[in-house]
MIDOSE-1310 file (N, C-alpha, C; in nm, 2 decimals, decimal comma, always signed):
residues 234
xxxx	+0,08/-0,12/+0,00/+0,00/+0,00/+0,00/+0,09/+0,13/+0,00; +0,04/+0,22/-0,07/+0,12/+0,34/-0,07/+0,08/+0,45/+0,04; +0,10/+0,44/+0,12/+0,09/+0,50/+0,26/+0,00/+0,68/+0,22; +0,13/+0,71/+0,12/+0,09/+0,89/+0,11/-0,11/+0,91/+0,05
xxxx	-0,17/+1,03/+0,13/-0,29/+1,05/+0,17/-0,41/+0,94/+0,22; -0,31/+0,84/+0,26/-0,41/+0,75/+0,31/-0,49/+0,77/+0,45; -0,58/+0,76/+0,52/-0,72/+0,78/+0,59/-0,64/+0,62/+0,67; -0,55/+0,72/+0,82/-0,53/+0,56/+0,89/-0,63/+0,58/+1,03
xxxx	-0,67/+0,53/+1,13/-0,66/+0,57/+1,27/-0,63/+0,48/+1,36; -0,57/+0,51/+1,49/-0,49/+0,46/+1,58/-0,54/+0,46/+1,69; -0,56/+0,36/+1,71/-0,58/+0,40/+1,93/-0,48/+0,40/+1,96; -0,48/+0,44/+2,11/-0,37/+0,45/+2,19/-0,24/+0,51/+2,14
xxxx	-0,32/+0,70/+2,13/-0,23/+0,78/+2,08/-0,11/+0,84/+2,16; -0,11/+0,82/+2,27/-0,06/+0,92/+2,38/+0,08/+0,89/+2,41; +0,07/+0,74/+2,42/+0,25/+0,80/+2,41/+0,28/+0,59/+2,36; +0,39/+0,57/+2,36/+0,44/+0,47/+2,27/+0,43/+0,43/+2,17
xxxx	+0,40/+0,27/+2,16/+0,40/+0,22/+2,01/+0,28/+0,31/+1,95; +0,17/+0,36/+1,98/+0,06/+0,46/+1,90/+0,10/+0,59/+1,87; +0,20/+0,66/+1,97/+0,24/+0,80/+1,91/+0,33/+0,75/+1,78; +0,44/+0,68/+1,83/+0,55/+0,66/+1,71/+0,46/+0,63/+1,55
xxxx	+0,43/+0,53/+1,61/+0,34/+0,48/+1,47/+0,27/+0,62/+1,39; +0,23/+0,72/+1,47/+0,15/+0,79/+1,42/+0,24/+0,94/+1,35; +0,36/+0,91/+1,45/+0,44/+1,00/+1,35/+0,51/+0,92/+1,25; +0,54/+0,80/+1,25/+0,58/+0,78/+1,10/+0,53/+0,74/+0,99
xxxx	+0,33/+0,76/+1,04/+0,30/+0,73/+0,90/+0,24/+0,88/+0,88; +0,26/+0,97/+0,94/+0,26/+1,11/+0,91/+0,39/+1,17/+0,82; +0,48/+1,12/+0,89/+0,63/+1,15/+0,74/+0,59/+1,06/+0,66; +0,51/+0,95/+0,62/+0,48/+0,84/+0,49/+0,37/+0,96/+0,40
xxxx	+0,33/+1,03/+0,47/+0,21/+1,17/+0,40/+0,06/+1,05/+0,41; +0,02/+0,99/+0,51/-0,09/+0,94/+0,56/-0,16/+1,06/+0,64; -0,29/+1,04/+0,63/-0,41/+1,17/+0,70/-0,43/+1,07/+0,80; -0,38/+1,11/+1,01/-0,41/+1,03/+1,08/-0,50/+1,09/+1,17
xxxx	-0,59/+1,00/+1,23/-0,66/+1,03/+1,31/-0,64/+0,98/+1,41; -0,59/+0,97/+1,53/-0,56/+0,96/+1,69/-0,66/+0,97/+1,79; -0,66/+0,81/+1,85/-0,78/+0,81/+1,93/-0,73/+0,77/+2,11; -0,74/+0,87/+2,17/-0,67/+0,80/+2,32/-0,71/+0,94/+2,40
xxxx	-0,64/+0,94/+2,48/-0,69/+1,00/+2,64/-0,62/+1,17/+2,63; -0,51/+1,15/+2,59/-0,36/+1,27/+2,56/-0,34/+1,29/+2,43; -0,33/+1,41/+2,40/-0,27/+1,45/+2,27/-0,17/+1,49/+2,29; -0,03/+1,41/+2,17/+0,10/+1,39/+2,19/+0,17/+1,48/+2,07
xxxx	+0,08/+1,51/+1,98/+0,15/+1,50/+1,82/+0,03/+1,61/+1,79; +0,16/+1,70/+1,70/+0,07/+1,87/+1,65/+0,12/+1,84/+1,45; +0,06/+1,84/+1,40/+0,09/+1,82/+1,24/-0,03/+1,87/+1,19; +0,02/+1,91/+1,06/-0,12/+1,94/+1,00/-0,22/+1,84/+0,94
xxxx	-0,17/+1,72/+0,93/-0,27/+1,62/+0,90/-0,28/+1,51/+1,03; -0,31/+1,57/+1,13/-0,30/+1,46/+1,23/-0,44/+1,55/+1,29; -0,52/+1,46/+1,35/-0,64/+1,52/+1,45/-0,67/+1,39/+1,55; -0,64/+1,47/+1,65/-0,63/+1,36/+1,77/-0,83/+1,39/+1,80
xxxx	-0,88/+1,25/+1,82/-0,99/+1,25/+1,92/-0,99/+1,22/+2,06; -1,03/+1,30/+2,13/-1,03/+1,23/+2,30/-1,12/+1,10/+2,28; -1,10/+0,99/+2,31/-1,18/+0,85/+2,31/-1,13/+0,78/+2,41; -1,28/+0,71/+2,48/-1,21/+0,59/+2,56/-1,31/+0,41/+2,45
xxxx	-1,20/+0,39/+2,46/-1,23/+0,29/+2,39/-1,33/+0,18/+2,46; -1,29/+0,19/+2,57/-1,41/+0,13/+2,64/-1,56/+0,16/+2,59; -1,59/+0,28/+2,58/-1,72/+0,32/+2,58/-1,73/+0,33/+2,43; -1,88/+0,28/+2,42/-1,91/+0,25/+2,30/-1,99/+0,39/+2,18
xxxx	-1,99/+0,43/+2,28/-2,07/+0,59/+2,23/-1,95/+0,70/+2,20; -1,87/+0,66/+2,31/-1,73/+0,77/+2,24/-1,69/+0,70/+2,08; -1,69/+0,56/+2,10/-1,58/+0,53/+1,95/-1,74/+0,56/+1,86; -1,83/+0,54/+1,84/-1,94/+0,57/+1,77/-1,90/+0,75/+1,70
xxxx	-1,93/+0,80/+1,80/-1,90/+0,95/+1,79/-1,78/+0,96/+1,72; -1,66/+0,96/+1,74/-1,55/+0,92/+1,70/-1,56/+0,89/+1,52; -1,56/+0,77/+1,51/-1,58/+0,73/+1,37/-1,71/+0,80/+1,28; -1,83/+0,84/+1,37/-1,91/+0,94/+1,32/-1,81/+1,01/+1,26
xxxx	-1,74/+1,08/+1,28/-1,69/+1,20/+1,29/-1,56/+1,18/+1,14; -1,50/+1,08/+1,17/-1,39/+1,04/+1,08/-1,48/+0,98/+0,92; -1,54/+0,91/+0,91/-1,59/+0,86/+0,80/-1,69/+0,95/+0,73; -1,75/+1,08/+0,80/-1,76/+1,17/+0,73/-1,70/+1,30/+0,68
xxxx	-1,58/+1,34/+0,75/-1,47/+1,41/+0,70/-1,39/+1,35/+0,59; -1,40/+1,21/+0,54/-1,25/+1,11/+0,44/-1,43/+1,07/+0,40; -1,55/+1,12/+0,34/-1,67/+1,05/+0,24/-1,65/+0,87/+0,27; -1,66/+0,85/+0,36/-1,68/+0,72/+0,45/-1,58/+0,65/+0,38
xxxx	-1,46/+0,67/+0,41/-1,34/+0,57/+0,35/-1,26/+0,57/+0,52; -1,18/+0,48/+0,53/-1,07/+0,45/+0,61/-1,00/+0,34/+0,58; -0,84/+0,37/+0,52/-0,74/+0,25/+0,45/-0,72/+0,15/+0,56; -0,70/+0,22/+0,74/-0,58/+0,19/+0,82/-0,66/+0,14/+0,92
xxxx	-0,63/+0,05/+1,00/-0,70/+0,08/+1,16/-0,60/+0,02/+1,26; -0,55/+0,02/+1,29/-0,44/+0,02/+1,41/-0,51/-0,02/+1,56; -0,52/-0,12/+1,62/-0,59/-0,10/+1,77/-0,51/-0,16/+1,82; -0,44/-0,06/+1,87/-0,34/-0,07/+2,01/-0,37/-0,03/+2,13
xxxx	-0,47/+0,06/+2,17/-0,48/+0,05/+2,25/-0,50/-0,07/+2,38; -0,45/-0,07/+2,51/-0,43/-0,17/+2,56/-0,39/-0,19/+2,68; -0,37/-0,23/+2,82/-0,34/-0,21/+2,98/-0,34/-0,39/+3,01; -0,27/-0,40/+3,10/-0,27/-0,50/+3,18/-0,29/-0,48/+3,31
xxxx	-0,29/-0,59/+3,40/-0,27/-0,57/+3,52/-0,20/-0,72/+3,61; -0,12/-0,77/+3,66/-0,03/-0,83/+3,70/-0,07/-0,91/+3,82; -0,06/-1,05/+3,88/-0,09/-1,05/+4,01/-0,17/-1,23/+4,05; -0,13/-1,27/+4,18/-0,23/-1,40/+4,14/-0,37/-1,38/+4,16
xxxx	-0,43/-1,45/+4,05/-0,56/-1,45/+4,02/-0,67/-1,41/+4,12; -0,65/-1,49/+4,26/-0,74/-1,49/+4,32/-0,71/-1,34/+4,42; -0,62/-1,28/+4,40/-0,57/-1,14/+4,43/-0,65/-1,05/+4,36; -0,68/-1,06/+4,23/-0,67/-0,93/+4,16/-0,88/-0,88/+4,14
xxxx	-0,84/-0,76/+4,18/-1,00/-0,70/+4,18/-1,08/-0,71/+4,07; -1,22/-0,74/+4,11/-1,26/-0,77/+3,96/-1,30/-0,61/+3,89; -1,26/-0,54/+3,94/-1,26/-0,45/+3,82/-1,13/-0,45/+3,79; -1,04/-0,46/+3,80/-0,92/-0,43/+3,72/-0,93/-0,60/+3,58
xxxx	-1,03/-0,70/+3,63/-1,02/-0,77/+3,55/-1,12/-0,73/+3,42; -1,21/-0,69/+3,44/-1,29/-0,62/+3,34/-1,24/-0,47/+3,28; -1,13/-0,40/+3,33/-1,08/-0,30/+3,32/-0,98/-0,38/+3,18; -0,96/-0,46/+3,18/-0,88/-0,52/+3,14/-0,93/-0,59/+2,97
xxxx	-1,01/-0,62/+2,99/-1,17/-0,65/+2,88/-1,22/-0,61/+2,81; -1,26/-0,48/+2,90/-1,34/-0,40/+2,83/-1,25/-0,29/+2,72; -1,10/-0,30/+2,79/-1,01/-0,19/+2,70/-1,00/-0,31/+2,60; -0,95/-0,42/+2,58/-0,86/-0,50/+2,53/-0,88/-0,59/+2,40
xxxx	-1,08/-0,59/+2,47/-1,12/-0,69/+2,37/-1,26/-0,57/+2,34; -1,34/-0,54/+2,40/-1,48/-0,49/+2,37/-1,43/-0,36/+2,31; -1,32/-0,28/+2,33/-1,23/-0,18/+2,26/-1,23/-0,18/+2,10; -1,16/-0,35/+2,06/-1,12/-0,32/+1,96/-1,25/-0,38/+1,84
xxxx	-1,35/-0,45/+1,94/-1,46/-0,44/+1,88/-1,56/-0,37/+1,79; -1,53/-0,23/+1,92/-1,64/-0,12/+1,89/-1,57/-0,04/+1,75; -1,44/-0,07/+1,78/-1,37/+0,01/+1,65/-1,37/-0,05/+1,56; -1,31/-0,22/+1,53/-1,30/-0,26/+1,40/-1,45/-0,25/+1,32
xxxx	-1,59/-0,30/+1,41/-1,67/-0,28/+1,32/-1,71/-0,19/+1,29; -1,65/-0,07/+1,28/-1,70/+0,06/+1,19/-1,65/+0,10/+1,09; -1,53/+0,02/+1,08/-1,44/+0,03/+0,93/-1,50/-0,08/+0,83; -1,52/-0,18/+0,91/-1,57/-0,31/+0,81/-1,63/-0,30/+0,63
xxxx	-1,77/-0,24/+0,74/-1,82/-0,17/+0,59/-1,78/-0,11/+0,47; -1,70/+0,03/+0,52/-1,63/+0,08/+0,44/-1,51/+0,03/+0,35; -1,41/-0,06/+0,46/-1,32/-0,15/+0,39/-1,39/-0,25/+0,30; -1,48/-0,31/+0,25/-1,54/-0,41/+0,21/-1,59/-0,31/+0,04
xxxx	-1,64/-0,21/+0,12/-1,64/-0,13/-0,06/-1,58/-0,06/-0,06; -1,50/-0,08/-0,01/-1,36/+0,00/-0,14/-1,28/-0,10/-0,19; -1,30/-0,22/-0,08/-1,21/-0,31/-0,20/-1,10/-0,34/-0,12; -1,02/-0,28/-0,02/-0,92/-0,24/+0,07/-0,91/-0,20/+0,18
xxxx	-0,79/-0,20/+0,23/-0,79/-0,17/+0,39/-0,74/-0,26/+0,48; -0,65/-0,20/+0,59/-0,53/-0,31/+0,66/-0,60/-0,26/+0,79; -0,63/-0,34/+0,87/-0,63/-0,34/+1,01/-0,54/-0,45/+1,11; -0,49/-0,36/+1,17/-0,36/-0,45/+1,25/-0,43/-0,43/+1,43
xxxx	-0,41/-0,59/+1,49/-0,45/-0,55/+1,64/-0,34/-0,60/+1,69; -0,31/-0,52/+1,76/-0,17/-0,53/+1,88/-0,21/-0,67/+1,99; -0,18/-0,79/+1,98/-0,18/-0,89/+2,07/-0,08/-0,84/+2,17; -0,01/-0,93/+2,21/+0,07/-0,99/+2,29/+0,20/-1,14/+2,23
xxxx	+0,33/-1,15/+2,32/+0,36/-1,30/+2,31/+0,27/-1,33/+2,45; +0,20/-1,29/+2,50/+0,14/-1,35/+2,63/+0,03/-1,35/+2,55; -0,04/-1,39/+2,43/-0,12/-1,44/+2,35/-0,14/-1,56/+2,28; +0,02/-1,58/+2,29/+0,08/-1,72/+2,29/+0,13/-1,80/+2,35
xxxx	+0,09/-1,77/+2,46/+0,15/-1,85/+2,60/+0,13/-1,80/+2,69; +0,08/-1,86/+2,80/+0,03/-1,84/+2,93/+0,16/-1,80/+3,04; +0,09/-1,71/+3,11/+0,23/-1,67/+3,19/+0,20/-1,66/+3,35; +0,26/-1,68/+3,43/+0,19/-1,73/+3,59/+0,16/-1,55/+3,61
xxxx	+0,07/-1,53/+3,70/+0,05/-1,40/+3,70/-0,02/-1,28/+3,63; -0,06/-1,39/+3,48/-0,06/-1,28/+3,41/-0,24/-1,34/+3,34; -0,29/-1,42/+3,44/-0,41/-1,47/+3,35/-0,52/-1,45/+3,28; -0,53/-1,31/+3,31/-0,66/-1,21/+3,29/-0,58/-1,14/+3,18
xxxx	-0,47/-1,10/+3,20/-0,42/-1,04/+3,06/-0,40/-1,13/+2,95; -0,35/-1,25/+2,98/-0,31/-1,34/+2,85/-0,48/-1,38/+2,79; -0,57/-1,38/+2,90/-0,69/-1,42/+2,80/-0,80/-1,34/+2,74; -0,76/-1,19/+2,74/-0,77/-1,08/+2,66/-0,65/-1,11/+2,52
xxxx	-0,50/-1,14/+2,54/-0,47/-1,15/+2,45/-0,47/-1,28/+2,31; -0,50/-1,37/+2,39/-0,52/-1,49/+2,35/-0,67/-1,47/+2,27; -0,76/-1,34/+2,33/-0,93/-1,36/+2,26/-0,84/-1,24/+2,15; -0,77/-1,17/+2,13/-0,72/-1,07/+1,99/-0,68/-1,15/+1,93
xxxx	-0,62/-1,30/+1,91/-0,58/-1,36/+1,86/-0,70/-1,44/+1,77; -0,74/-1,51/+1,87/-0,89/-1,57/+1,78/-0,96/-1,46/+1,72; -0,99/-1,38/+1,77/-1,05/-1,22/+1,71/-1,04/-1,23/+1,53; -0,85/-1,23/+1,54/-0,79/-1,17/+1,44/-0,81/-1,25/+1,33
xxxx	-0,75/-1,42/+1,39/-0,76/-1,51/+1,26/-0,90/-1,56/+1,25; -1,00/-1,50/+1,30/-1,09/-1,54/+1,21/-1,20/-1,41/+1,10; -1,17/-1,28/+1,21/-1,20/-1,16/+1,12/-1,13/-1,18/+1,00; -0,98/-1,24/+0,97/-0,90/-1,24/+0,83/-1,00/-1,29/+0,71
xxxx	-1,06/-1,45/+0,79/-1,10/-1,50/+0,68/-1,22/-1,46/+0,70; -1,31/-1,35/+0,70/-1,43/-1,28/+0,66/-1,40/-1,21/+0,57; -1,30/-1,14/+0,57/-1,27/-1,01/+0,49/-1,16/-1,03/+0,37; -1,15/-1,14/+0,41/-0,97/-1,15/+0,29/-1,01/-1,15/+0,15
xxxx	-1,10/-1,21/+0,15/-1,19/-1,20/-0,03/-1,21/-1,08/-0,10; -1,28/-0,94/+0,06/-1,29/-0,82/+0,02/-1,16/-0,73/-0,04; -1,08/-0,78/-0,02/-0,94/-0,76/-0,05/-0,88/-0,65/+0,09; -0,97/-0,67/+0,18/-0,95/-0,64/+0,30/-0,79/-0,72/+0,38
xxxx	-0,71/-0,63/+0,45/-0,62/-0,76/+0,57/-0,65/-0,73/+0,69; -0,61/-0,83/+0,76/-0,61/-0,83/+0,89/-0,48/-0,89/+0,94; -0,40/-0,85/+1,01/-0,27/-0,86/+1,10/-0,23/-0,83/+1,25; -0,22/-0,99/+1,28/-0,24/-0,99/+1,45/-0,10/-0,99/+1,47
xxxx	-0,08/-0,90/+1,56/+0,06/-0,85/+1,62/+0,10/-0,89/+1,73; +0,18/-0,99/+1,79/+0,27/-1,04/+1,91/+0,40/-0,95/+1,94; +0,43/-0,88/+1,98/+0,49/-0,80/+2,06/+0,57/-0,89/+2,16; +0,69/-0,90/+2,19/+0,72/-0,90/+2,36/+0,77/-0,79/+2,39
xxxx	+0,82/-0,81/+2,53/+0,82/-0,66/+2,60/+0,90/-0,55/+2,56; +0,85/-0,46/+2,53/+0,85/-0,32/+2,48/+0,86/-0,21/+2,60; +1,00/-0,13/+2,52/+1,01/-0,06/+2,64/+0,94/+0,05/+2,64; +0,82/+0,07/+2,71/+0,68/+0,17/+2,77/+0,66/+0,22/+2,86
xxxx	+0,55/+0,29/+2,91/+0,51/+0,26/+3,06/+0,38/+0,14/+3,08; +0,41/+0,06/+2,97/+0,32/-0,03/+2,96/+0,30/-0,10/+3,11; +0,43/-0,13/+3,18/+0,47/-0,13/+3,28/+0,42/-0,12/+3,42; +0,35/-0,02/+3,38/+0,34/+0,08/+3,53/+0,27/+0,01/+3,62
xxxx	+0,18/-0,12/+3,55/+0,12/-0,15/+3,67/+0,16/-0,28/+3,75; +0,30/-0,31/+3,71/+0,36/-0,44/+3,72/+0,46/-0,39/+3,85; +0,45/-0,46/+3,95/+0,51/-0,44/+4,11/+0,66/-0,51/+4,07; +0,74/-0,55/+3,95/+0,81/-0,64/+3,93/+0,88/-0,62/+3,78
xxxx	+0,85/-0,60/+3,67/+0,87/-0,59/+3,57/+0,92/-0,41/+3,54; +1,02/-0,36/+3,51/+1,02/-0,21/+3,50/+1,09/-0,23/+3,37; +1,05/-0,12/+3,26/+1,11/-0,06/+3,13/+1,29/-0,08/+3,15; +1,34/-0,10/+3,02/+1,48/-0,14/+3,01/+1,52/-0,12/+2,90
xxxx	+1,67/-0,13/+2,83/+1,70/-0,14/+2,75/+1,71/-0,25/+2,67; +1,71/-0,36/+2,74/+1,71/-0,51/+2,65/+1,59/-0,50/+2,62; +1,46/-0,46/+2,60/+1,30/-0,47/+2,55/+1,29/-0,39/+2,36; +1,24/-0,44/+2,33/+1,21/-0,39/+2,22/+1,17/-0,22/+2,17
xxxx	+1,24/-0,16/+2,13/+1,23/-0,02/+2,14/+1,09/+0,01/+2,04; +0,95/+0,10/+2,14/+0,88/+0,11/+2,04/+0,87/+0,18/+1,88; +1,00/+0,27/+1,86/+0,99/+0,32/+1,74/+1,05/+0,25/+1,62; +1,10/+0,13/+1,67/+1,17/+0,05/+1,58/+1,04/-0,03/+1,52
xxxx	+0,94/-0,11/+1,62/+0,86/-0,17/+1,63/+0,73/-0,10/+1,54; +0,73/+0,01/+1,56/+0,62/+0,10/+1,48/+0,65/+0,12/+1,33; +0,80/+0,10/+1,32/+0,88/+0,10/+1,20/+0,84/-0,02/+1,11; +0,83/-0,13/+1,19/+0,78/-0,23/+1,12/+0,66/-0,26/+1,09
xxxx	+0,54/-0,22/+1,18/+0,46/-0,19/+1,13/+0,44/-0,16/+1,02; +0,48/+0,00/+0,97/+0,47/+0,05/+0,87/+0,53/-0,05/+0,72; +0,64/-0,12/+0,75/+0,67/-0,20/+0,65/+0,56/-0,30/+0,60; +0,48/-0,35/+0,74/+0,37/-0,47/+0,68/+0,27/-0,36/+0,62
xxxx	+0,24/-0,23/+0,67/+0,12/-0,15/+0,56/+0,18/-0,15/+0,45; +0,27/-0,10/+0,40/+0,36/-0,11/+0,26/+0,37/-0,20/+0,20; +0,35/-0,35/+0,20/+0,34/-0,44/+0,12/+0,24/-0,44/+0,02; +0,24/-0,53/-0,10/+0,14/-0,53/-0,18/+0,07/-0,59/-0,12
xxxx	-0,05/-0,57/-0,27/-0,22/-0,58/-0,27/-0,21/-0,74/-0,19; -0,16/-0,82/-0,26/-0,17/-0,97/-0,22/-0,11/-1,00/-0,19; +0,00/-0,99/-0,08/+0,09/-1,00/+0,01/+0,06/-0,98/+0,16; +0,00/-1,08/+0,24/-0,08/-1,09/+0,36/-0,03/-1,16/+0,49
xxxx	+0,05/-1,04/+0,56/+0,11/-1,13/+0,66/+0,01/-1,13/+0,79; -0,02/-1,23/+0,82/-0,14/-1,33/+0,92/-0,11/-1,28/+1,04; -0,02/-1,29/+1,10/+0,04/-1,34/+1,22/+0,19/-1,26/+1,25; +0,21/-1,15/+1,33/+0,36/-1,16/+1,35/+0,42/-1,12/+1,48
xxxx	+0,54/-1,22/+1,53/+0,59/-1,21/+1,62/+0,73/-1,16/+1,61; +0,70/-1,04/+1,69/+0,84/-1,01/+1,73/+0,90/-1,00/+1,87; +1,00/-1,03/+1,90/+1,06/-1,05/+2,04/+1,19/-0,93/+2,07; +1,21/-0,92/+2,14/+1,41/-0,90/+2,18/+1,47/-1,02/+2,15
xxxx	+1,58/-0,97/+2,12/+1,68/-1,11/+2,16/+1,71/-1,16/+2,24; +1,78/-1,08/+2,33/+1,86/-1,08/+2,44/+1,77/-1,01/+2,54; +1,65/-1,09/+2,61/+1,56/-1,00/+2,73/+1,67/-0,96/+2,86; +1,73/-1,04/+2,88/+1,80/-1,06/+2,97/+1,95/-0,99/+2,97
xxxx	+1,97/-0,93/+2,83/+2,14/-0,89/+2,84/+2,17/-0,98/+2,75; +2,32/-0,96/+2,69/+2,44/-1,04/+2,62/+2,49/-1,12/+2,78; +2,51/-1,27/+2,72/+2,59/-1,36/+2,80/+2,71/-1,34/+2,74; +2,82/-1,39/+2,83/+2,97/-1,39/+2,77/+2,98/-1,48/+2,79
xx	+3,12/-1,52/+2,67/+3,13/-1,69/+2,64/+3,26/-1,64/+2,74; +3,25/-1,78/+2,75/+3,37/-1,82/+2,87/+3,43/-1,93/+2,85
């Protein structure tokens, strides 16, 4: 896809993998629209919306708003927005478990189906959801998050094969840890330099929008190499 004046929008504008991404498909000459809590990013083709993804009336409003400014087109949809919360199971409040749900899974819900339509008649259009590697594997402590990320997974590969005919894609995104304040709510895990830097990662993104028409990457995992540091041989 050729990125320049293309109609993208992003959750989880405010600061990491969603700002970066949103400035570099603003140097690609993409028209973005930014959906999150903070506005991070001043351009002339960027318009941030205040949105909580959670609520179903903001993203309504929201895409009201976008598909009649772009005559009901959108190329892009990006849902990254996203939160965890850390902890043993029978520990953790049940609102932070629905807090967790309602951003993660009912979020990207309210968003993908408002593009559907539109992507379906034009023919086109890439929607990427931000998983997890804790979507592919269960992690002690982390149960409520992995089965939010584990449901963007099923989400993904089966929205693909609805839409793939349309000439529509869909691309589910595995991530490991990225250095964020993704963090913040982890009593144990803090931001580092061995984690995957988000601007590199948004970089790549941009490469899977750039591919051709029938060129459909499903699934992609990226990791660190070295989470832990370089070992020395001895």
């Amino acid at each position: 896809m050729d990125l320049k004046n293309k109609i993208a929008v992003i959750t989880g504008v405010s600061k990491g993998i969603g700002m970066y991404l949103s400035e570099q498909l603003l140097a690609k000459g993409s028209i973005v629209y930014g959906l999150g809590r903070n506005n991070a990013i001043e351009h002339d083709n960027y318009t941030f919306i205040p949105c909580d993804v959670r609520n179903q009336k903001e993203v309504d409003n929201a895409f009201d708003r976008i598909l009649t400014e772009n005559n009901n087109k959108v190329d892009i949809l990006v849902n990254n927005a996203g939160l965890g919360y850390f902890g043993f199971l029978e520990e953790m409040p049940v609102e932070q478990w629905h807090e967790m749900f309602d951003t993660n899974i009912d979020g990207i819900f309210f968003c993908t189906r408002r593009v559907l339509k539109p992507m379906k008649q034009q023919g086109s259009g890439h929607i990427i959801n931000i998983s997890s590697t804790a979507g592919l594997d269960g992690l002690a402590q982390t149960a409520g998050y992995c089965s939010t990320k584990f449901a963007v997974r099923g989400f993904s590969e089966a929205l693909y094969k609805e839409v793939r005919d349309y000439g529509v894609k869909v691309t589910c995104v595995y991530p490991g840890s990225v250095k964020t304040d993704f963090f913040r709510n982890s009593p144990v895990i803090k931001p580092h330099d061995n984690m995957l830097m988000p601007d590199e990662l948004a970089g790549f993104l941009v490469s899977a929008l750039e591919t051709s028409t029938n060129f459909h990457q499903v699934n992609l995992e990226i990791r660190p190499l070295m989470p832990k540091g370089r070992k020395t041989w001895e």
